[in-house]
C-alpha positions, 0 to 999 in steps of 0.5 A: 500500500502507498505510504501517502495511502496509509496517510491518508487512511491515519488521518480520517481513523485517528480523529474518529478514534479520539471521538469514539474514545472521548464521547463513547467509550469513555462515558461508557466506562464512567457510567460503569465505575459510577453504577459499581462503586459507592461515594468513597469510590468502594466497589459494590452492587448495591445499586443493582440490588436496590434496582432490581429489589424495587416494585417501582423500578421493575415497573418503569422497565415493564413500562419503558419496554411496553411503550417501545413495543406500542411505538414499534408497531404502530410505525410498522403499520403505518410505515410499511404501507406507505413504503410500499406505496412510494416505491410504485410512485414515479417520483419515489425519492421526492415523496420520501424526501418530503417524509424524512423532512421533519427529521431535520426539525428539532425533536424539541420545537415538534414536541411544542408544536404537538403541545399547542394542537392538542392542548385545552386552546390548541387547534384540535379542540378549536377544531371539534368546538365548532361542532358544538364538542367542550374542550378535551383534555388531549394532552397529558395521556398515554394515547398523546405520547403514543401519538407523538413518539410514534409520529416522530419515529415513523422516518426512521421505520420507512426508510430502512424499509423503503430501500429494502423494497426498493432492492427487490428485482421487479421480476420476481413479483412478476413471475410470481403473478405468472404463476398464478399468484394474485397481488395479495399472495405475491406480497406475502410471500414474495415482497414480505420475506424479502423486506425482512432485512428493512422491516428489522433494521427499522425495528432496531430504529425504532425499538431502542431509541423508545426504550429511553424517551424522557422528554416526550413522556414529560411534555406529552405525557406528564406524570402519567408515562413514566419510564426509565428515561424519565427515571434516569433524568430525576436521579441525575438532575433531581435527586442527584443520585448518579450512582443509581441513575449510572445503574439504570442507565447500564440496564438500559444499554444492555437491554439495547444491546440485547434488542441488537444481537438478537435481531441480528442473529435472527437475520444471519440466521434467515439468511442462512436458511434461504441460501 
């Protein structure tokens, strides 16, 4: 290899190590040493049985996981119909840019403009006055988080399954229908097992990010969601209790990784299976 070659290659690694080193791994490891050690700095598990013997933590975590699961599958019903619509359009990649377009809003000023549609004064209840309906309370329920994480997560579900469409030979479809398959039995059997792969890595988009929500479940969802990210949030700026906010914080990260492998290996391992 030429050295100017080697060069070049060191001087796009080493400041995307620094970075990794810096910003990930170091964090990492603060976060570890915080959740297995007291305030004299003494190595202790302490924390983890206080987590895992508590009713209300255990709960945050039934709750953090239900919540992710209900916005995985909300996004997964909208997000694969229209990623199969886009990619019949003739300006396909228009119509996605103009879905992944509010990404490049920030989550905060989304989060605000859902507060001013659904609250008491907003436009929705402005809305459904005019036929003569009193002012709802919108906000503040499981239903308005639903709606808002879900909203703010679609994008990241179509576009992992768009491109997987978007990969599938045209031909296949078509000798299928030559077979004697009709459209519907061409899509579940054809289209569906091939978009796997997209349906997956939106899953993964999706499902992770949710399980560690916290301001969304505050200014959407108040004091009725509470899940471990709002959890982590209190014992960090509230309680100031980072050695048990460092312990939720490793639970939730290797419940991530967990979530990770096993989509994963299920994907080598369908692969494996069609080869």
């Amino acid at each position: 290899m030429p050295k100017s070659k080697q060069q070049r290659q060191l001087f796009y690694i080493i400041p995307y190590g620094i970075w990794l080193v810096l910003f990930v791994i170091a964090p990492l490891i603060l976060l570890l040493f915080q959740s297995l050690t007291t305030q004299n700095g003494h190595f202790t598990l302490q924390n983890y049985a206080t987590y895992f013997a508590s009713g209300t933590y255990l709960l945050m975590t039934f709750n953090s996981v239900w919540y992710a699961f209900l916005i995985t599958i909300i996004t997964l019903v909208i997000s694969y119909p229209m990623a199969y619509l886009l990619n019949r359009l003739k300006q396909k990649h228009f119509w996605l840019l103009l879905v992944i377009l509010p990404t490049w809003i920030n989550l905060l000023l989304k989060t605000y403009a859902f507060i001013g549609l659904l609250s008491k004064t907003g436009t929705v209840n402005n809305f459904i006055g005019l036929m003569g309906i009193a002012p709802q309370q919108l906000l503040f329920s499981n239903w308005s988080f639903l709606l808002v994480a879900a909203y703010i997560e679609i994008p990241f579900m179509i576009l992992p399954i768009f491109n997987s469409l978007a990969e599938i030979n045209p031909r296949l479809a078509q000798a299928s229908r030559d077979l004697g398959a009709n459209q519907w039995q061409t899509l579940r059997r054809v289209i569906l097992p091939l978009s796997m792969p997209g349906i997956k890595a939106g899953i993964q988009a999706v499902f992770i990010p949710s399980l560690s929500l916290f301001m969304i479940t505050r200014l959407i969802g108040g004091n009725r969601v509470i899940t471990l990210g709002t959890a982590i949030e209190e014992h960090f700026l509230v309680t100031q209790n980072w050695r048990l906010g460092s312990t939720i914080g490793v639970i939730l990260i290797v419940a991530m990784v967990i979530t990770m492998v096993l989509t994963r290996e299920r994907a080598r391992k369908s692969s494996r299976n069609r080869g």
